[in-house]
C-alpha positions in Angstrom: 22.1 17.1 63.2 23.1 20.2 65.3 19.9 19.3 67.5 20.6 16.0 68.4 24.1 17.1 68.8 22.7 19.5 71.6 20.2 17.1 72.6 23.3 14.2 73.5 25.2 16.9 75.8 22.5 17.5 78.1 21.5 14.1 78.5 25.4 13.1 79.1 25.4 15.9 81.4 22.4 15.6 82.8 22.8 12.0 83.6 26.4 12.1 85.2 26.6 15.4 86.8 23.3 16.3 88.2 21.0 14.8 90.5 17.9 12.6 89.3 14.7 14.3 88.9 12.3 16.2 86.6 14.0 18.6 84.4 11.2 20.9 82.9 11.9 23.5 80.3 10.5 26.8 80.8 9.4 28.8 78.0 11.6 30.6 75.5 11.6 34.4 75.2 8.5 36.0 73.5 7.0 32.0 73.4 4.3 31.6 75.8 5.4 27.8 78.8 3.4 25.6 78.0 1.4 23.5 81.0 3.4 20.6 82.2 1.4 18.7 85.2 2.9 18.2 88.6 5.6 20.6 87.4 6.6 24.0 88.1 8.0 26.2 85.4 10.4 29.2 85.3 10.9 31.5 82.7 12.4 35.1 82.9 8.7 36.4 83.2 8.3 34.9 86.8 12.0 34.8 87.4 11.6 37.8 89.6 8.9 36.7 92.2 11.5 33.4 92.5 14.5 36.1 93.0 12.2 38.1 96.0 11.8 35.3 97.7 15.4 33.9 97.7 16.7 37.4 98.6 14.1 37.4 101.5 15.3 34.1 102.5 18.6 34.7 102.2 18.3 38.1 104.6 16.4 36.0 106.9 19.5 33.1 107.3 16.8 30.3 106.8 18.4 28.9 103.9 21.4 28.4 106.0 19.3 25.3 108.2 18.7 22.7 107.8 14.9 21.8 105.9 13.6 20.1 109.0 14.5 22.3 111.6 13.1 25.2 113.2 15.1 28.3 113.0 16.1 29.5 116.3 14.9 33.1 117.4 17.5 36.0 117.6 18.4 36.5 121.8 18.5 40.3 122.8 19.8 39.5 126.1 23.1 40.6 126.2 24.1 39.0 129.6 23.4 35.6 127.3 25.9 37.3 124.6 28.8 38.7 126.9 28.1 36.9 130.2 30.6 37.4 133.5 34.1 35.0 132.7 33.3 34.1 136.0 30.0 32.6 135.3 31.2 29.3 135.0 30.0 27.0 138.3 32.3 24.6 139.6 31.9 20.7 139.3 33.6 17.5 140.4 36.9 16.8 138.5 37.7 20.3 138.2 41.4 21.4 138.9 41.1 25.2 141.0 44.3 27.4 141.9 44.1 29.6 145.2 46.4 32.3 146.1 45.9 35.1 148.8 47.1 38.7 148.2 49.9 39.5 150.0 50.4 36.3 151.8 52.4 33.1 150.8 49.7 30.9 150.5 48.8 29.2 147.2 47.4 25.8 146.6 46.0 23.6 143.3 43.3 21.3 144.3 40.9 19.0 142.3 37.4 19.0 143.6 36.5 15.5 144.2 33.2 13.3 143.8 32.0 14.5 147.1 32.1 18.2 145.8 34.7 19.4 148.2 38.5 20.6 147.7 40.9 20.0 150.6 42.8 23.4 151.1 45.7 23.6 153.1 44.4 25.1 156.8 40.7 25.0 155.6 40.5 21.4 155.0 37.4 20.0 152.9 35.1 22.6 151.5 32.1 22.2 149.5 33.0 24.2 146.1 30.9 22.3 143.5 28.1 24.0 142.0 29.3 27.8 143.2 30.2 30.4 140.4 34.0 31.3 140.5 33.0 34.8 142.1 30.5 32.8 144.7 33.7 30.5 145.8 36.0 33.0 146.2 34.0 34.9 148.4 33.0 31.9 150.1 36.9 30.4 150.4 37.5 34.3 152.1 34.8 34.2 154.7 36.0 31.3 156.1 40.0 32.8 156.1 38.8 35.5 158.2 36.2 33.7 160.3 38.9 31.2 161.2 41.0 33.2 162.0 43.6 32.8 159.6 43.5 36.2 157.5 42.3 39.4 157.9 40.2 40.5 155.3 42.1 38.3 152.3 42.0 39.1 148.7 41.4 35.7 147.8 42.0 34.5 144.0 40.5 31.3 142.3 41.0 30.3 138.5 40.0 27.0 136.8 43.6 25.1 136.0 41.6 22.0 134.2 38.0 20.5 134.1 36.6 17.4 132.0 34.0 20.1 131.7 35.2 23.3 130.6 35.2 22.6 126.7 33.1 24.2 123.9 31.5 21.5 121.3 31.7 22.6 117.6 29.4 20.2 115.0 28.0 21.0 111.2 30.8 22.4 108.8 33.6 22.6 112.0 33.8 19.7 114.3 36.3 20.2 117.2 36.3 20.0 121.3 37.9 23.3 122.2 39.0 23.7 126.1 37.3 26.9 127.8 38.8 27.2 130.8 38.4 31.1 131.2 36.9 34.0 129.2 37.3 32.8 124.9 35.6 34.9 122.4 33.9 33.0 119.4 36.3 34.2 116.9 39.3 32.8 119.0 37.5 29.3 119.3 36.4 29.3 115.8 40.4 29.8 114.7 41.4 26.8 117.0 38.9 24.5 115.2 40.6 25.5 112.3 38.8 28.5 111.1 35.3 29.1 108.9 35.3 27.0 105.4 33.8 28.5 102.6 31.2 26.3 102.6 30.0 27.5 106.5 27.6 30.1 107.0 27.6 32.5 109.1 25.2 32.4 110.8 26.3 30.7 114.2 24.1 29.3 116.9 25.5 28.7 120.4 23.4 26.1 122.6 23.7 27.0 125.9 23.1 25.2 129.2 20.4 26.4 131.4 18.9 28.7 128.5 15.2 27.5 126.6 16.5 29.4 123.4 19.4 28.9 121.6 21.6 31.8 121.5 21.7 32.9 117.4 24.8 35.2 116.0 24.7 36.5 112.7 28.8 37.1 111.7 27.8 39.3 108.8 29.9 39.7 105.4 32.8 39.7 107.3 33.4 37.0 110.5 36.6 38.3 111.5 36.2 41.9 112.2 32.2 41.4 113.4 30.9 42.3 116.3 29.1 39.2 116.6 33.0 37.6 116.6 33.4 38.9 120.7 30.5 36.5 122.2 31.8 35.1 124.9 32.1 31.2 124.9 31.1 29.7 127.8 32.2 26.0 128.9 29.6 23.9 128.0 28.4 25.5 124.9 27.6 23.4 121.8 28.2 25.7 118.5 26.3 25.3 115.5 28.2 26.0 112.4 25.8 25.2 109.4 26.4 25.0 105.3 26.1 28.2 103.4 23.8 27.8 100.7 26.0 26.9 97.3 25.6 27.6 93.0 27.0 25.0 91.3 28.8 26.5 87.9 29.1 23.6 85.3 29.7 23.7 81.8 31.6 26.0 79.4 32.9 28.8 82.3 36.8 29.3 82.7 36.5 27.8 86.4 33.8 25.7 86.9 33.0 24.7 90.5 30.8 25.0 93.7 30.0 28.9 94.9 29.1 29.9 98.5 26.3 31.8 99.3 26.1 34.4 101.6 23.0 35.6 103.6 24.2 39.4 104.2 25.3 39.5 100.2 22.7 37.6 98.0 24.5 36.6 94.6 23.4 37.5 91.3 24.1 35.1 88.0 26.6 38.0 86.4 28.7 38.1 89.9 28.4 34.0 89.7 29.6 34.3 86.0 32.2 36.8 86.9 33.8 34.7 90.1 33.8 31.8 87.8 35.6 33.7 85.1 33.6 34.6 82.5 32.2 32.2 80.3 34.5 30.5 77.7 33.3 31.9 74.4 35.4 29.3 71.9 33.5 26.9 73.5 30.0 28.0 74.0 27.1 30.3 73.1 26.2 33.2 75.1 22.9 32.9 74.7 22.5 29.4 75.7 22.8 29.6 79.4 20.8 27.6 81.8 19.6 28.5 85.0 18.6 25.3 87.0 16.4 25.4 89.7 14.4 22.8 91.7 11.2 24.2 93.1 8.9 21.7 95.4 10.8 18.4 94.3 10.8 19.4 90.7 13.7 20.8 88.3 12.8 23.4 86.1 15.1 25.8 84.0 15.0 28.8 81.9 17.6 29.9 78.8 18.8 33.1 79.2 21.6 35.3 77.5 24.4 36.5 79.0 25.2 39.5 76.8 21.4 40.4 77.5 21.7 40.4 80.7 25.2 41.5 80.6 24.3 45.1 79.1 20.2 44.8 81.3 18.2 44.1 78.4 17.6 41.5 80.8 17.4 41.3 84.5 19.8 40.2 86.5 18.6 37.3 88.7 19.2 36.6 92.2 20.6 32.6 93.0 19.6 30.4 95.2 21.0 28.1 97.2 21.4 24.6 94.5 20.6 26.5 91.8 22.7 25.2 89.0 24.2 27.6 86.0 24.8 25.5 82.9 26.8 26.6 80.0 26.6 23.6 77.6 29.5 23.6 75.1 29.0 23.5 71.2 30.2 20.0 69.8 31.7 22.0 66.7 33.8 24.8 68.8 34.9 22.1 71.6 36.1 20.0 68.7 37.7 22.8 67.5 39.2 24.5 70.9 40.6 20.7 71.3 42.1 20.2 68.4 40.1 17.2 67.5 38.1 18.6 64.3 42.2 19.7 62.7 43.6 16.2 63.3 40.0 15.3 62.0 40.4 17.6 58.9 44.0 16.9 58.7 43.5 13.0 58.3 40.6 13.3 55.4 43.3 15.5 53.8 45.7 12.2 54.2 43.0 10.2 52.6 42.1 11.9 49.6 46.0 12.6 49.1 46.5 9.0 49.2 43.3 8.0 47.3 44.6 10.6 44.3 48.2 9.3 44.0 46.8 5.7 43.9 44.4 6.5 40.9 
């Protein structure tokens, strides 16, 4: 009875909480697995070659891609990292403010189609495609070879272009204006901040560059020094999912864990975040670790107290892998109150059936 009792949970939970495929058992301690073809088991005897490689991965940031793409490599270049503010380049549409030092002239143009802004006493001068640095010492040559300052300090900023965004896509989606120097951080915050199901592990696409530009934010985004990269307008930023362990079953908070790739996770921290596992409702011993390895589920029993006091080893998680606590139909009947009213109504019926006889 108790077995098809167990038996009936997992396929209810099985079947309405986790995804479709082959669930293989691994073997029980001190029982040798048996061979299941086109199946991969796990049991706490190769659990630790499983754990290397997810801690490997997890260092590396690959499990924070996608499967099909290619992992970008890590720029040194740290002109691509902290370029000039003024290495933005000047295109039709954009809104420019000049001033000279120590003069009374100022003026806010928009650079037409043609590539030219029409400054007061200059006229029409080609600005598109020049670096804010290259057009300011461009606008003061032609002051003083004019004749119209002597060796001017001139000033140029960007007051508006249809260009000067950053693109964020993945776990953040936002269009984020760039109009002068903006570190990551700051244009992460105005997209509304990291979600604890981003990674981070950031990559910037940049124009002009073969490689994409990869920043690793470490354990802690907001004080990193990965956080200063400059943003240039233009960039697209890449924000993917952290990997995630699902906690289902008979823990105080069940729910969906992030993963990080600086601070792998271990299945006693997982137990721990989730609150410790509900004891009136479940065994300790009858844990499941869920894990799908080349298309196919597999899973191995372990117990907590073992592993608890390291009679057991503690394994590292992977990204999907599922911890399952199945509850006990007696104790959850009993934590419920369902097995009392149970108990309380055949106490009804034998009162009743002695008074009538």
């Amino acid at each position: 009875m108790k077995r098809r009792l167990v038996s009936l949970a997992l396929s209810l939970v099985f079947g309405t909480c986790l995804p479709s495929g082959t669930l293989a058992q691994s073997a029980l301690p001190g029982v040798p697995p048996m061979p299941q073809t086109g199946t991969t088991s796990l049991s706490p005897e190769n659990l630790s070659t499983a754990e290397a490689r997810a801690l490997q991965a997890q260092r590396n940031g690959t499990t924070n891609f996608p499967a099909s793409s290619t992992l970008p490599s890590q720029v040194q270049d740290p002109n691509l990292l902290y370029p000039s503010p003024t290495g933005y380049h000047l295109a039709s549409g954009d809104v420019i403010r000049v001033s000279v030092y120590g003069q009374d002239y100022t003026a806010s143009v928009r650079i037409d189609e043609q590539g030219s802004a029409r400054l007061p006493l200059l006229g029409f001068v080609p600005l598109a495609s020049k670096s804010i640095q290259d057009a300011q010492d461009f606008l003061a040559s032609r002051f003083e070879s004019e004749g119209i300052f002597r060796a001017p300090e001139v000033t140029l900023s960007l007051a508006e272009s249809p260009g000067a965004v950053a693109t964020l896509y993945g776990e953040i989606h936002g269009v984020i204006p760039v109009l002068s120097e903006r570190r990551l951080i700051d244009v992460i915050l105005q997209a509304g901040g990291l979600p604890a199901t981003a990674s981070h592990l950031v990559t910037i696409v940049r124009a002009k560059q073969t490689e994409p530009i990869t920043i690793d934010l470490g354990r802690d985004p907001y004080t990193s020094p990965g956080a200063e990269t400059i943003v240039m307008p233009g960039d697209r930023i890449y924000i993917g999912r952290a990997g995630v362990v699902y906690m289902v079953g008979a823990f105080k908070t069940q729910g969906v864990l992030p993963l990080s790739g600086n601070t792998p996770l271990t299945l006693m921290e997982a137990t721990a975040l989730s609150g410790g596992p509900d004891l009136t409702l479940a065994k300790e011993s009858n844990l499941r670790l869920i894990r799908t390895i080349n298309g196919k589920r597999t899973f191995v029993q372990l117990d907590v107290r073992k592993v608890l006091y390291g009679k057991v080893a503690d394994p590292f998680l992977q990204p999907d892998d599922i911890v399952f606590l199945p509850t006990s139909a007696l104790r959850e009947s009993v934590a419920n109150g369902t097995l009392n009213l149970l108990l309380s109504g055949i106490s009804l019926a034998l009162s009743s059936y002695s008074i009538t006889r």
